[in-house]
C-alpha positions as CSV (number, residue, x, y, z in Angstrom):
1,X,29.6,-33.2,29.6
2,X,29.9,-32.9,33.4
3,X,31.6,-29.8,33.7
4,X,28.9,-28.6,30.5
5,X,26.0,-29.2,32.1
6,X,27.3,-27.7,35.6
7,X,27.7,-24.6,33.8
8,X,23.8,-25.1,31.8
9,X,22.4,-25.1,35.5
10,X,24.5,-22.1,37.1
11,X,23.5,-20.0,34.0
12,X,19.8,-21.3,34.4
13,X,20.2,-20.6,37.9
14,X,21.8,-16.9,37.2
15,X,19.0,-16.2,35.0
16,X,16.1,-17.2,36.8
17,X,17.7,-15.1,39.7
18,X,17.7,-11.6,37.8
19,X,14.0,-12.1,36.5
20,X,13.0,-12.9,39.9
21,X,14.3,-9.9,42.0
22,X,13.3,-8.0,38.5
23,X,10.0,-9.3,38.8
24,X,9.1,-9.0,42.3
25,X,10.6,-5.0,42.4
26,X,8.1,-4.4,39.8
27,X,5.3,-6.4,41.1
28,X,6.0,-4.1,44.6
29,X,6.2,-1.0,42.9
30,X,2.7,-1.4,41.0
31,X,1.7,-2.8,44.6
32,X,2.6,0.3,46.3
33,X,1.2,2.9,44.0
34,X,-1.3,1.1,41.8
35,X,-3.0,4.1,41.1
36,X,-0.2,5.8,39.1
37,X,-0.7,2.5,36.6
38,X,-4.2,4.7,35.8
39,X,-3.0,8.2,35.6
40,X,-2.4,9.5,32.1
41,X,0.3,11.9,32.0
42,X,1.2,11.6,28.3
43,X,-2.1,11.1,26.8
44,X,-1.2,7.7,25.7
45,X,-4.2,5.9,27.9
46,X,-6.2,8.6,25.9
47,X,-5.4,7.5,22.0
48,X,-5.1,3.9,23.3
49,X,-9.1,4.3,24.1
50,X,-9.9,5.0,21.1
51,X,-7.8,2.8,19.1
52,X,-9.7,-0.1,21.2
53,X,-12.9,1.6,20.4
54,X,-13.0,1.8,17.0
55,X,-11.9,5.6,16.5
56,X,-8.4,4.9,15.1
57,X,-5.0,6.7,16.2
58,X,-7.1,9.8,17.8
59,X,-6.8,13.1,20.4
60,X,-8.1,11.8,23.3
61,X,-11.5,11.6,23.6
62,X,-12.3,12.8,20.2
63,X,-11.9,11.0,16.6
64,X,-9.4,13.4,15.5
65,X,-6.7,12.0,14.1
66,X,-3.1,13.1,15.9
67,X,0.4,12.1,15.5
68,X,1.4,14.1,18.8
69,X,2.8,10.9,20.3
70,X,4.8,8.0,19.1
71,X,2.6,5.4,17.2
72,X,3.9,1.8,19.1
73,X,2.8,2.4,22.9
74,X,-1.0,3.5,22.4
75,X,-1.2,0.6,19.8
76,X,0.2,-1.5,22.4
77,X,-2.0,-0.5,25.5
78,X,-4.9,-0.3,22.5
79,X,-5.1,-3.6,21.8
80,X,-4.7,-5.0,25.6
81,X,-7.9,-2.8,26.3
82,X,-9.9,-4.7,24.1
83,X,-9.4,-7.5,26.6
84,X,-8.3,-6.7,29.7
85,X,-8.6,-3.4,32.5
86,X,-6.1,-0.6,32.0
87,X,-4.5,-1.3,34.9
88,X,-3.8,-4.8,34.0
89,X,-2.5,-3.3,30.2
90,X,0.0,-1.2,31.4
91,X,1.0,-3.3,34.4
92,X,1.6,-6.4,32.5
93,X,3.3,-5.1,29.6
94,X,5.4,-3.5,31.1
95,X,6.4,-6.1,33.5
96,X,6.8,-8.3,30.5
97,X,9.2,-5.5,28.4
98,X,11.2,-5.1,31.9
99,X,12.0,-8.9,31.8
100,X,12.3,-9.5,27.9
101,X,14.9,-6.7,29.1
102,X,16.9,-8.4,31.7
103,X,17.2,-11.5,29.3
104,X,18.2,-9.3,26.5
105,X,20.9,-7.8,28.7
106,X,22.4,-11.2,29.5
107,X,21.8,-12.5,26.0
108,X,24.4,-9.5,25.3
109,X,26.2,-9.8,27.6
110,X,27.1,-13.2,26.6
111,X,27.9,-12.3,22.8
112,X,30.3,-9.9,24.3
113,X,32.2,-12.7,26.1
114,X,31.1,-11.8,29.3
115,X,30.7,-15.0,31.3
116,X,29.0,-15.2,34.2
117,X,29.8,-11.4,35.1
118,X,27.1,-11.0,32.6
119,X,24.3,-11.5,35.1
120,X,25.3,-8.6,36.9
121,X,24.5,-6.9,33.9
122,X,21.2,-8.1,33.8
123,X,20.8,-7.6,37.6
124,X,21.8,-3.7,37.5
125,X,19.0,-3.6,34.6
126,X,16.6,-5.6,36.9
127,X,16.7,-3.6,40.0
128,X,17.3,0.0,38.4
129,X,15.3,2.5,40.2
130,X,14.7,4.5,37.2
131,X,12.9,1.0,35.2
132,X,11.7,-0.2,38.4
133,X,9.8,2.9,39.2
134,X,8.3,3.9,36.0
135,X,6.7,0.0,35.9
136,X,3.7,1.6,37.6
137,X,3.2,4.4,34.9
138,X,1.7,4.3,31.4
139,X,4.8,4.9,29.9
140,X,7.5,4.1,27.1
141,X,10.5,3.6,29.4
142,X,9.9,-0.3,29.7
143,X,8.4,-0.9,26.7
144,X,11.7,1.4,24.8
145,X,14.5,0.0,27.1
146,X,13.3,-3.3,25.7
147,X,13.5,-2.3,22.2
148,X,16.9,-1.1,22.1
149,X,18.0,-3.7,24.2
150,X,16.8,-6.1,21.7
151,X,18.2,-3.8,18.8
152,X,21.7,-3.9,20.7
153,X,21.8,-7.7,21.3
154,X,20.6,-8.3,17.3
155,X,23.9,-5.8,16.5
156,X,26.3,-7.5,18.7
157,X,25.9,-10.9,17.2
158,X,28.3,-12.1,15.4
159,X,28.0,-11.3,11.4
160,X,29.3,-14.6,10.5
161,X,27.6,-17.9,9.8
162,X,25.8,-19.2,6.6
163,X,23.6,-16.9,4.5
164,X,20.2,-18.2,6.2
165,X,22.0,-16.9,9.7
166,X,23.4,-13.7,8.7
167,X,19.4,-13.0,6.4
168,X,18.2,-13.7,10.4
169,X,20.3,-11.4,11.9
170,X,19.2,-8.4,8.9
171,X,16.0,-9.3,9.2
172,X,15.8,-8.8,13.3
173,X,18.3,-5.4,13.2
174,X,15.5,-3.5,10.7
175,X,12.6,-4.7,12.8
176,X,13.9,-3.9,16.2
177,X,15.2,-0.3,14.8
178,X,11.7,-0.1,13.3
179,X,9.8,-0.8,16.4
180,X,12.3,1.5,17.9
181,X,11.7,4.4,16.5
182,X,8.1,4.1,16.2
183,X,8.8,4.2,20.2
184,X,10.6,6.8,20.5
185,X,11.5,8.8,17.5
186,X,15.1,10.2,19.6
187,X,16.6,7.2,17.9
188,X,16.8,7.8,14.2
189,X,19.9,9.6,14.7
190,X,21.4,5.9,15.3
191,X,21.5,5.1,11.7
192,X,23.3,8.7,11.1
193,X,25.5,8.1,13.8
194,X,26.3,4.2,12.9
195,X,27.1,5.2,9.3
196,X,29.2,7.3,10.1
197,X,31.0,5.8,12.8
198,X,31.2,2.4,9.9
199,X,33.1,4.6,7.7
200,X,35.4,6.2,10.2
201,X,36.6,3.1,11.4
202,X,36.6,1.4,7.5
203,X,38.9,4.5,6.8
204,X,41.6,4.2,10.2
205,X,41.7,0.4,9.4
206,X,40.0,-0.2,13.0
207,X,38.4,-3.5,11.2
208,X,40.6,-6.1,10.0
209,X,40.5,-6.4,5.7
210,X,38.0,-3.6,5.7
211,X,38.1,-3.7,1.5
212,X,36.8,-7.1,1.9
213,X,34.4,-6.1,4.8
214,X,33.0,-3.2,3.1
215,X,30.6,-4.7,0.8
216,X,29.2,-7.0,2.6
217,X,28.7,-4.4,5.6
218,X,26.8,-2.1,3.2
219,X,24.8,-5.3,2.0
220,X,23.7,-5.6,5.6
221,X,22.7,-2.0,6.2
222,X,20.8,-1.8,3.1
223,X,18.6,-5.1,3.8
224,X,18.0,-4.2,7.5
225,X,17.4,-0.5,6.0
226,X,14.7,-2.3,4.1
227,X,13.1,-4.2,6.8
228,X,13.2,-1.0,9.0
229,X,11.4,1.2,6.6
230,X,8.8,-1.8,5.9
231,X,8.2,-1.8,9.9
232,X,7.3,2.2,10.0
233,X,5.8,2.5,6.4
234,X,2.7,2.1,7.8
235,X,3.2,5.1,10.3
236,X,4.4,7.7,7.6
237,X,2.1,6.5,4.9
238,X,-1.0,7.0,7.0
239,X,0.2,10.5,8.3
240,X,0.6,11.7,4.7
241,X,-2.9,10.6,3.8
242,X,-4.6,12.0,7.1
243,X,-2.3,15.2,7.3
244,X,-1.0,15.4,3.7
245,X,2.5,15.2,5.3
246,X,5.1,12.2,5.4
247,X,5.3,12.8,9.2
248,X,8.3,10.3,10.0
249,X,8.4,11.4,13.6
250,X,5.5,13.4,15.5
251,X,3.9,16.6,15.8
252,X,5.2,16.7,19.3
253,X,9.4,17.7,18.3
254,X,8.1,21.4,18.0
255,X,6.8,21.8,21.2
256,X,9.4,19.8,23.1
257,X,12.0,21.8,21.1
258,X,10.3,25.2,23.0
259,X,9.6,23.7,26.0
260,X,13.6,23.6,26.9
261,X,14.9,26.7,24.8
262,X,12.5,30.2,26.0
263,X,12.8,32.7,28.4
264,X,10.4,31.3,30.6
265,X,12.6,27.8,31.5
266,X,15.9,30.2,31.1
267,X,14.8,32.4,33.9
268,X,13.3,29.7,36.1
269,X,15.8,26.9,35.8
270,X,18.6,27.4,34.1
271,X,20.2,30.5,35.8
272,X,18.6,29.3,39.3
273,X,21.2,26.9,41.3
274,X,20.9,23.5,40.5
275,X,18.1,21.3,41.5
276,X,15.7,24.1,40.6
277,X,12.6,22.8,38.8
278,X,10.4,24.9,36.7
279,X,7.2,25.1,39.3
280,X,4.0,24.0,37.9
281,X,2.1,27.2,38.1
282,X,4.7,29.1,35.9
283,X,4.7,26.5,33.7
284,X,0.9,26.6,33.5
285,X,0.9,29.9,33.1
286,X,3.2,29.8,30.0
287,X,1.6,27.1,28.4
288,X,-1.5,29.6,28.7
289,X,0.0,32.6,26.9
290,X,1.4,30.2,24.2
291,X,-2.0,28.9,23.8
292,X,-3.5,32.8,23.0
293,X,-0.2,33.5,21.2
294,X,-0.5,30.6,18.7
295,X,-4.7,31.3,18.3
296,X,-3.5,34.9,17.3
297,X,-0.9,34.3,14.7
298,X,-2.8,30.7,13.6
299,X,-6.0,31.0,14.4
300,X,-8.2,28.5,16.2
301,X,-8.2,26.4,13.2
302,X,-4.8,25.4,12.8
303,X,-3.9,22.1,12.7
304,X,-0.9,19.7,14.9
305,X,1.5,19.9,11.4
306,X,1.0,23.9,11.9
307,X,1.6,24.4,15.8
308,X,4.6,21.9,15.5
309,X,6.1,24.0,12.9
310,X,4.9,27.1,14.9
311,X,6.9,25.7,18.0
312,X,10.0,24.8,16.3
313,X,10.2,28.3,14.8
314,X,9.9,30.2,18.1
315,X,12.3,27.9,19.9
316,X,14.4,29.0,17.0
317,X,14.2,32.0,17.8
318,X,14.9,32.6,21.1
319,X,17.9,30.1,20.6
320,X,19.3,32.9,18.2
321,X,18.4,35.6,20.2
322,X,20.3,34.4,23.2
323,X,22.9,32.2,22.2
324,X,24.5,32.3,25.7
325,X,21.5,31.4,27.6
326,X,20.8,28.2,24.8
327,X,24.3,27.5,26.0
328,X,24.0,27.5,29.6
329,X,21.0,25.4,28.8
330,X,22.3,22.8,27.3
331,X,24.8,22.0,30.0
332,X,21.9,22.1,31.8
333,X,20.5,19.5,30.0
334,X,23.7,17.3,30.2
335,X,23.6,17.4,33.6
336,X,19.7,16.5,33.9
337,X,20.4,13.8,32.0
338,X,23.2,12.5,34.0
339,X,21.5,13.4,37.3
340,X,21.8,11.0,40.0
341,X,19.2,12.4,42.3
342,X,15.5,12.6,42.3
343,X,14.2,15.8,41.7
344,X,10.8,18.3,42.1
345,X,7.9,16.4,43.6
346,X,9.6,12.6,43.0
347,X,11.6,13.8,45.6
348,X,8.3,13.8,47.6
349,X,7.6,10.2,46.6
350,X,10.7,9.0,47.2
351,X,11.9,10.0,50.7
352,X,15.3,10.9,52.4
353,X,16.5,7.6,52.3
354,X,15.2,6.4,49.0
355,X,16.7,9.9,47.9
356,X,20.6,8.8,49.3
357,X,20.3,5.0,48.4
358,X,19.4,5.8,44.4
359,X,22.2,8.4,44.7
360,X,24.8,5.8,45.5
361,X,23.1,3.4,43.0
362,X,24.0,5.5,40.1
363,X,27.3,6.9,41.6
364,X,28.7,3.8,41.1
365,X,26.8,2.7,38.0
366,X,27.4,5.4,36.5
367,X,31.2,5.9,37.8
368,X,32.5,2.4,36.6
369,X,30.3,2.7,33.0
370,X,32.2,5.8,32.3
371,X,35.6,3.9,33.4
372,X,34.1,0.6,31.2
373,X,33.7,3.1,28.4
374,X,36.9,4.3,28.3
375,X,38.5,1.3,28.7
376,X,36.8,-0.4,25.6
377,X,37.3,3.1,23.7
378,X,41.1,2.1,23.9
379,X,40.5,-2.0,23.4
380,X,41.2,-3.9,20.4
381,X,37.9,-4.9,19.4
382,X,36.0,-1.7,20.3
383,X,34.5,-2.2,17.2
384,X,31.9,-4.5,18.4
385,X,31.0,-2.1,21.3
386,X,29.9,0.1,18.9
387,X,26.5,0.1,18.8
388,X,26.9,0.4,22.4
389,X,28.2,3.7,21.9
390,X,26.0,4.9,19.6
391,X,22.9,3.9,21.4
392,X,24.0,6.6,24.2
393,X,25.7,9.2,21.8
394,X,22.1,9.5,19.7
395,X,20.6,10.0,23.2
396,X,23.2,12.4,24.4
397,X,23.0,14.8,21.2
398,X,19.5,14.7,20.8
399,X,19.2,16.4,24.4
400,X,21.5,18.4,23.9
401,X,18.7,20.6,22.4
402,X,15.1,19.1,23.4
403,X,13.5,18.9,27.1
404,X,15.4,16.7,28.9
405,X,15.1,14.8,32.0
406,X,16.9,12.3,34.3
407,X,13.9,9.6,32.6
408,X,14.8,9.9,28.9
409,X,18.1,7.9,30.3
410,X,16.2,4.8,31.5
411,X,16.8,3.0,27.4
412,X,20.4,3.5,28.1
413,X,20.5,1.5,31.4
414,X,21.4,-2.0,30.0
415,X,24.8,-0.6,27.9
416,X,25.4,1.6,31.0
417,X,25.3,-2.1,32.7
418,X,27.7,-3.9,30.2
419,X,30.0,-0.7,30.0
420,X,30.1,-0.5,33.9
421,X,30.9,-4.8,34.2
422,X,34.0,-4.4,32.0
423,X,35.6,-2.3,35.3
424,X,35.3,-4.9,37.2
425,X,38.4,-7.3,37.1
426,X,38.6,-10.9,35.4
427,X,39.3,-12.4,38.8
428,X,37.9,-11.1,42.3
């Protein structure tokens, strides 16, 4: 009982530890630039107005109904504006999703056998410059890191226990999937991926029994299935009464599709050196011609299902015109994915040093998660590291084609953390 309750209060004590130096690096960041907590880059301050005014899921400003962005932010920020000042929404939830997901990561952690090396875990997601800085920003970084932190830790549990347990464990892998993809869409290609990667394994004999395991895996998949699709039902039954479309995603996947794969972006990032950045007055400048290009062959009538559609089939285009180019493009999304570095006008906000001391951050983040990876790639039970693995694949392909930057990794950052723990030894 001793030697149990010594380890309760070193665990307490390792906890309270990470959501401290995770709470004050946010609280200083918000601090330091509260006016970025205002500043509506994404439009998701705009629809969250008019959700808290009465106008519904809305362009900003307007009462037209959109789908451009992903549903669960601006109904988050929405109803916190009924309440509070927008500054106060956006700060405090996403405070509160950065420490749900420094918990989460030591919660998994844990069910991965981790020990105490599991707070390190949990302190790389508390003091990672990525999460840390976009605290200040109406974003989904926070508020999405959360979620598949939470869908990770409900996957790595362990599938045994009675039925009431194992109903639990369903019920909380469909709704954090749900909520997760009504986030950010990027993340449907987990259940793809996870089915697949189920079978493959069933099939090399990777999982002990796997006759015996089969069913009752595929029992599990279809309930969560069915508490997944209850969670975004709502989403996808009001788009196909408002647009007369069952819009699963956005409107927004045809744009971002274009905004990585033309000309434009070819000629003024991807066959510049590295570190070039596609400067805001060329960018401004093509957004203008597509604007007269789309009014000519639509019309100024045409509605978001139309443009999207409009979009995807130009970036379709100029990916089959110039294969080579899409190609040099994509590594060049790998790479700005990967990026270690600042880049454009953060580099600005950041500074020289700031610039050299995230550098060597993700270095060695990111050098001992790729060494973690491999490691567990060739363990015995790599099977239950694998929605660790699918959680960064389904980021990784998906940006293989759509506008990428180093941000659209900040989701991965707490199985980067567990991957990167399992290089360091059993015993300093």
């Amino acid at each position: 009982m001793h030697a149990s309750g010594k380890h309760s209060r070193v665990d307490a004590i390792g906890m309270m530890a990470c959501l401290t130096i995770a709470l004050g690096l946010r609280l200083a960041v918000i601090l330091i630039r509260p006016n970025e907590l205002t500043l509506d880059r994404d439009a998701y301050l705009g629809i969250a107005a008019g959700i808290a005014d009465g106008r519904g899921f809305s362009s900003p400003g307007s009462s037209v109904p959109t789908a451009y962005r992903p549903p669960l932010y601006p109904i988050c920020l929405g109803a916190g504006l009924t309440c509070f000042q927008t500054s106060v929404v956006v700060g405090g939830i996403n405070i509160i999703a950065g420490l749900l997901a420094v918990w989460l990561t030591a919660r998994a952690g844990s069910r991965l056998n981790f020990g105490p090396k599991r707070f390190l875990a949990a302190l790389i997601v508390a003091i990672d410059p990525l999460l840390v800085w976009y605290t200040c920003q109406p974003m989904t970084e926070s508020l999405c890191t959360f979620l598949a932190t939470f869908w990770l830790c409900s996957m790595i549990s362990s599938p045994t226990g009675n039925h009431r347990e194992v109903a639990i464990r369903q019920l909380l892998i469909g709704l954090s999937f749900g909520l997760l993809v009504l986030c950010r869409p990027t993340f449907w290609l987990i259940a793809a991926l996870y089915a697949l990667a189920w079978i493959a394994m069933l099939r090399r004999n990777d999982v002990e029994n796997p006759t015996s395991r089969s069913i009752p895996v595929l029992s599990g998949w279809i309930w969560s299935s069915i508490t997944a699709l209850c969670v975004v039902a709502p989403w996808l039954i009001r788009n196909w009464f408002v647009f007369g479309v069952p819009i699963l995603t956005t409107t927004h996947g045809g744009y971002t599709l274009l905004l990585g794969n033309n000309p434009v972006f070819y000629q003024e990032v991807v066959q510049q050196r590295w570190g070039a950045v596609w400067k805001q007055e060329s960018l401004s400048n093509w957004q203008a011609e597509l604007e007269s290009n789309i009014e000519k062959d639509l019309g100024h009538q045409s509605s978001e299902v139309q443009r999207d559609r409009w979009y995807s089939g130009q970036a379709k285009q100029h990916i089959l015109a110039t294969p080579r180019l899409f190609a040099a493009a994509v590594v060049h999304r790998i790479r700005s994915l990967w990026n270690i570095v600042p880049q454009g006008d953060a580099t600005d906000q950041v500074g020289g040093w700031g610039i050299s001391i995230v550098g060597w951050f993700y270095s060695l983040i990111l050098t001992a998660g790729l060494i973690g990876l491999v490691t567990i790639s060739f363990s015995s039970d790599r099977h239950r590291w694998l929605p660790l693995f699918v959680l960064i694949a389904s980021v990784q392909l998906t940006h293989l084609i759509y506008w990428t930057n180093t941000r659209m990794r900040a989701p991965l950052t707490p199985a980067i953390a567990l991957f990167a723990i399992v290089a360091i030894p059993r015993k300093l």
